[in-house]
Structure formats: structure tokens, C-alpha cells
C-alpha positions in Angstrom: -37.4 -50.2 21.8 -34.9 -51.9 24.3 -35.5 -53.2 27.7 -33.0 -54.2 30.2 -33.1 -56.6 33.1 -30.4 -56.7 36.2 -29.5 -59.6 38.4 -27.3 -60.7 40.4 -26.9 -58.4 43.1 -26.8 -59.4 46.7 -24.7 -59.1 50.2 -20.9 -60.0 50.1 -19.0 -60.0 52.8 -15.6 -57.2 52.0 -13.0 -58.7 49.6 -15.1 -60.5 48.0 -16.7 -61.0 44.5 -20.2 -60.7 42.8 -21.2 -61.0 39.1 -23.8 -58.8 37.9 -25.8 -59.5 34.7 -28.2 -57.3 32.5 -30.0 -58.7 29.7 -31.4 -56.8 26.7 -34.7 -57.1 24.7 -36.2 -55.9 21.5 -34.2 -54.3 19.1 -30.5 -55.4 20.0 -29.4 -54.4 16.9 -29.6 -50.8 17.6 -27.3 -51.2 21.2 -24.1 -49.5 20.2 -23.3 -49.4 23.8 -23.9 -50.8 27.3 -23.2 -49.1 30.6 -23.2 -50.1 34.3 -24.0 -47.4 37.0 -24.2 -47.3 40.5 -26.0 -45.4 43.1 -25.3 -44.7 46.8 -27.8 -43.5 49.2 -27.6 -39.8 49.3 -25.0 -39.7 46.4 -25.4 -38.8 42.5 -25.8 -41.7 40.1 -22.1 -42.5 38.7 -20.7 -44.7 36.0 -18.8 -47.5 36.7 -17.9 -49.0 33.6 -18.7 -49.3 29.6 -18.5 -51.3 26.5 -19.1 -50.4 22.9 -19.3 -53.2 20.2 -16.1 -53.7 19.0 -15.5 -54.6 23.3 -13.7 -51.2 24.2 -14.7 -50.3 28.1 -14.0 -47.7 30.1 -14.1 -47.7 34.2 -14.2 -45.3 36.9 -11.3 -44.7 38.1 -12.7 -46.4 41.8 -13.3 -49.5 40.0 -10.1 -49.7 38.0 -8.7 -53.2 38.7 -11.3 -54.5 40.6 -14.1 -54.8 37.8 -14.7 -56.2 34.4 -17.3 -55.2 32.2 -18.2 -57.9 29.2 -21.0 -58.3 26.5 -21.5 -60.9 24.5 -21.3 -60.9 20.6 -25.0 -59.9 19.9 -25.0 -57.2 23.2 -28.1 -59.1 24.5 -26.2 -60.0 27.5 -23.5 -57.5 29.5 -21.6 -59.1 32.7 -20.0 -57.2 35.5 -17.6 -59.2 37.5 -16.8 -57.3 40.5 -13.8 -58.5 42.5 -12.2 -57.2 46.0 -15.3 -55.5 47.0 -15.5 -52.7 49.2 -17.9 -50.8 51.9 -18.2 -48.1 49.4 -19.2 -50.2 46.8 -22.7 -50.7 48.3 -25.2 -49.0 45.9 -27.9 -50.1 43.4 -26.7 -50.9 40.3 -28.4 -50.0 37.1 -27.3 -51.1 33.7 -28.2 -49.0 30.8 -28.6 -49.5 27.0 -27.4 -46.5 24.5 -28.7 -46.7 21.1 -28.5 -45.2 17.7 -31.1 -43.8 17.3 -30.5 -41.4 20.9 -32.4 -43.7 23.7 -31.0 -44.3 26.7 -32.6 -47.7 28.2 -32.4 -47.9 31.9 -33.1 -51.1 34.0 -34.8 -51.4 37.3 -31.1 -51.7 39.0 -30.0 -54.4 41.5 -28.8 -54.4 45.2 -25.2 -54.9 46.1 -24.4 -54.6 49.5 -20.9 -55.0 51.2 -20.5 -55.5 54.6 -19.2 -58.1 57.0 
């Protein structure tokens, strides 16, 4: 079993930055991968941004440039460092924990909120 905890989130005025973090529990060993997503009121939830072991991440294509996803060695601790922020960014943010043995090990999520 894996838990995840999300912090970090709060209100930021637009351009600005925010780092998220998500820390795993239990059996880290079996994280192969770690994933942010984001969810806007009345929209589907979306993936912003991943990172596998050996620290190859992928982004949406809206967050290209802007954010950086980054674990640490052990995958018991995943960053995201958000940077020119937008309206549109504004969702909950959930981080997720994939592991080998087919879980998916979703968080409670965190507020970010843009606006002046």
C-alpha cells in the first residue's frame, strides 16, 4: 500500500509562482511512477505532468514551459514548481502514485487559485 499527501497550494496572484509537494508512504519501493493532476470546476480531471524513476517527465502541453515536475531519489517526495501562473490554472491538484503491482494512489488534492 501507498499513500500520498499534497501541499502547498494556495492563492497567487497571475504571473506568479507556487511549489506544490506530495509525499509518499508505505511501500515506496513499488512507485514506478508519480503524476500531478488538476481539476477545474466543471471540467474532466487532466494530467499535468509525470516522472518515472530514471527522472523522465512528460507535461501537458498547457503547462509546457511553465512547470517542473521532480522526485527525489527514493520517489517519497515529488515537487511541482509552477511558474507564470495563469487564471486557467486554478483547479485542485491531486498527485497520484502508479505502482507495479497496478494501483493507482490518489491524494486528497490541494487548492491553487489564481487571481489578482
Amino acid at each position: 500500500q501507498v499513500q500520498v499527501v499534497e501541499s502547498g497550494g494556495g492563492l497567487v496572484q497571475p504571473g506568479g509562482s507556487l511549489r506544490l509537494s506530495c509525499a509518499a508512504s508505505g511501500n515506496i519501493f513499488s512507485i514506478y511512477r508519480m503524476n500531478w493532476f488538476r481539476q477545474a470546476p466543471g471540467k474532466q480531471r487532466e494530467l499535468v505532468a509525470d516522472i518515472n524513476r530514471s527522472g523522465s517527465a512528460n507535461y501537458a502541453d498547457s503547462v509546457k514551459g511553465r512547470f517542473t515536475i521532480s522526485a527525489d531519489n527514493a520517489m517519497n517526495w515529488v515537487y511541482l514548481q509552477m511558474s507564470s501562473l495563469k487564471p486557467e490554472d486554478t483547479a485542485v491538484y491531486y498527485c497520484r502514485a502508479d505502482t507495479t503491482n497496478g494501483m493507482r494512489n490518489w491524494g486528497q488534492g490541494t487548492q491553487v487559485t489564481v487571481s489578482s
